[in-house]
C-alpha angles and dihedrals in degrees: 000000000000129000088248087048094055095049085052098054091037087053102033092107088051095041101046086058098047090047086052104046089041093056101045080062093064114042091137126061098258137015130216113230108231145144081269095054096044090049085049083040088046104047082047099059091041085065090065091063084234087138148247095278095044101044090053087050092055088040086052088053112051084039092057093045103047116012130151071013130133101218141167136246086259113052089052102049085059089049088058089035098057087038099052088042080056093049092037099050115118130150113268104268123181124153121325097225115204123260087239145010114352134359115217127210120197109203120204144165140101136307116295088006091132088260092141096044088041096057094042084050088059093043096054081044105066093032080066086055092056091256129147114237137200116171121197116216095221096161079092090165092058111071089181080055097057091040091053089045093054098045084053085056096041091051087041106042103237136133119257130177121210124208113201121273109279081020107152099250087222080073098049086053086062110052092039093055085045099057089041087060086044094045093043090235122177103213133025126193113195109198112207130196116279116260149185120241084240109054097094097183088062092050090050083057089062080061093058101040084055093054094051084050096063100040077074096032123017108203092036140150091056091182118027094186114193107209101216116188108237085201094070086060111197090005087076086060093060081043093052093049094043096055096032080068098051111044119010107257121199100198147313142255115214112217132201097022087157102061092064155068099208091074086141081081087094090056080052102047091037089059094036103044098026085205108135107254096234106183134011121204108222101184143354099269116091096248096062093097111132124190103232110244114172087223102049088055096052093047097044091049098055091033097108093053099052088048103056094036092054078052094050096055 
């Protein structure tokens, strides 16, 4: 499946929604754009959880192109596709490999966010690649969390390191940066104990883990990666600004993209946040990963409704 593919099936909830309500705006051949469309236009978008700022963008778009207008499906939908394309772009940003030795990869975010699957999805990930992986079981107070994360090394052939249960995670850091430098690794993912963005004395903890990181190697973590849960829509926004203070993400993966509608959550983060949205998890198997790209994202999402409309001519 392709990377577009991927996009489609991750966004088809969304999509479906979107397809539904849009239509419904236009049952007859043309619309006229008035103060009555943009409010309709408006609550729809809204559904989609792409945020109070976006979604007036958008609204100011389309207002500025066609109004006092009667215009077709069609030439709205390139007028929001060109405007969200504007709002999405970001530059490509994978992972920022060392320069040398291992690159190490500090994930973070708050209980049930996906943190675990979406660990064991970049690691297949660069095995596929051909790259070496140690992961580090940092969620030391969650027995159920090392032992999934276990079972993930062990299917996919990759190192891991353990700390003892109640084991501080700055200490499984450590040792984990620390076989990756013995074992010659190329890249090394460090797991750390779900949080909420609240419990400052947690966060404090991201600090640490960081710390112990860099006695091994100093301009480690290359990538710090924050798993937000699609599913929880605008909350992942508060979550976002909370851990980018206090460790310096570098960007986040969204997981379970395919378990909403509010896929418009990425538009929102994206605004709010301003952090490149790196990776999307587009289903529950190791291998629905899915590299972030802002166009892929427009077009999936609006797929569907080109698709039935070019049918219906």
């Amino acid at each position: 499946m392709g990377l577009f593919d991927k996009f489609k099936r991750g966004l088809n909830k969304t999509a479906q929604i979107l397809k539904t309500d849009v239509r419904d705006l236009f049952k007859n051949e043309g619309r006229l754009i008035d103060e009555t469309f943009l409010d309709e236009m408006r609550a729809i978008l809204f559904k989609t959880d792409m945020g109070y700022e976006s979604v007036e963008q958008i609204v100011e778009e389309v207002a500025k192109d066609f109004r006092g207008r009667v215009v077709t499906l069609e030439q709205v939908m390139a007028t929001w596709k060109s405007k969200l394309g504007e709002l999405m772009a970001q530059d490509e940003t994978p992972i920022r490999y060392a320069e040398s030795g291992p690159t190490v990869i500090m994930v973070c975010g708050v209980n049930g966010a996906g943190k675990t699957t979406s660990i064991a999805k970049l690691a297949r990930m660069f095995t596929l690649e051909g790259k070496s992986v140690v992961l580090g079981a940092g969620d030391t107070f969650r027995a159920a969390a090392v032992e999934q994360l276990t079972i993930w090394a062990d299917r996919l052939g990759v190192g891991i390191v353990r700390g003892e249960p109640g084991a501080h995670p700055a200490s499984v850091a450590y040792k984990a940066t620390e076989q990756a430098l013995a074992t010659g690794a190329d890249v090394c993912i460090v797991d750390t104990a779900g949080r909420l963005q609240t419990q400052k004395n947690l966060m404090a903890e991201l600090t640490k883990i960081q710390g112990s990181i860099r006695k091994q190697i100093p301009e480690g973590p290359h990538e710090v990666l924050l798993v937000l849960d699609a599913t929880t829509g605008q909350n992942g926004i508060s979550q976002a600004q909370n851990f980018t203070e206090a460790v310096d993400c570098t960007g986040i993966v969204l997981a379970k993209l395919d378990g909403t509608a509010k896929g418009g959550v990425v538009v929102a983060i994206r605004q709010s946040v301003g952090l490149p949205v790196k990776y999307v998890g587009v289903g529950e198997q190791a291998e629905d990963l899915a590299l972030f790209k802002p166009q892929d994202f427009v077009d999936a999402l609006f797929a569907d409704m080109e698709e039935t409309t070019a049918a219906e001519r």
